[in-house]
N, C-alpha and C positions, 0 to 999 in steps of 0.2 A: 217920752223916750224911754224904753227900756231900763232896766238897771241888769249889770253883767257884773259877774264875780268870782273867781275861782275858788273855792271852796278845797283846802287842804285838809286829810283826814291821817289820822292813827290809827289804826283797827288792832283787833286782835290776830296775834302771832295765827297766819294760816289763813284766813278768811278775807284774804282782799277779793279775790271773784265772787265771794256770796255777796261781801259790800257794794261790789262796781254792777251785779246782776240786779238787786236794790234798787239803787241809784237809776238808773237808767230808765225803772216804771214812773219817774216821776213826770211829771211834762216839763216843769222846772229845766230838767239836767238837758244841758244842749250835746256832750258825752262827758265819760268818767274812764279814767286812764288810772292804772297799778303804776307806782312809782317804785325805783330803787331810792334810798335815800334815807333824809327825817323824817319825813311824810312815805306812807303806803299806798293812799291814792289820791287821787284831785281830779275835781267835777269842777268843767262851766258850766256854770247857774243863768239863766237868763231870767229874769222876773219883770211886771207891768213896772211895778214904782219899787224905791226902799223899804215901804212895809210889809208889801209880799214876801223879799228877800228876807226878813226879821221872823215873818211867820211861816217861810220855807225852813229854815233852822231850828227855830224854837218849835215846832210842830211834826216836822215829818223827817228829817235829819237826825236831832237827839234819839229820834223812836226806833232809829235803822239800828239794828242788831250786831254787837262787836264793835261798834265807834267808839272810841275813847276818847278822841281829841278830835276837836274842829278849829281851822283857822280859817276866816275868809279875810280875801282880799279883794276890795270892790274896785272893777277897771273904770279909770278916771280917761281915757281915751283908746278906740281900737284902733289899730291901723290898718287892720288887714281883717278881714273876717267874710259876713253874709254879703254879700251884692245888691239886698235890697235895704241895705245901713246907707244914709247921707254920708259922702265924704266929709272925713274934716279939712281944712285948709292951711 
């Protein structure tokens, strides 16, 4: 099963559209949205298992240009999403 995760970022003052333009080459990034807020943008992560997710961040994340701060948070159930996800019960 998949591992899903929203990935909250910091970027530098001005450059959320060069981050979110970034983000989106990945195949990882399922989209990447500019937030008003703490956070400047947040990407859902879609990854095979938890090591890809660890080696999407620590590899191609850190190296994106103007990030300063990364938070993720790994989704422990969807409710709503793809249509070809098993329901949960």
């Amino acid at each position: 099963m998949a591992v899903l995760a929203y990935v909250l970022f910091k970027v530098s003052s001005g450059s959320e559209r060069d981050v979110c333009k970034k983000l989106i080459e990945f195949d990882e990034v399922v989209h990447a949205d500019i937030l008003f807020g703490e956070y400047d943008v947040v990407a859902k992560v879609e990854t095979p298992e938890l090591y890809n997710l660890e080696e999407f961040i620590s590899l191609k994340v850190r190296n994106v240009p103007n990030v300063l701060v990364t938070s993720t948070m790994i989704v422990s159930r969807e409710y709503k999403g793809k249509k070809n996800r098993p329901k949960t019960k």
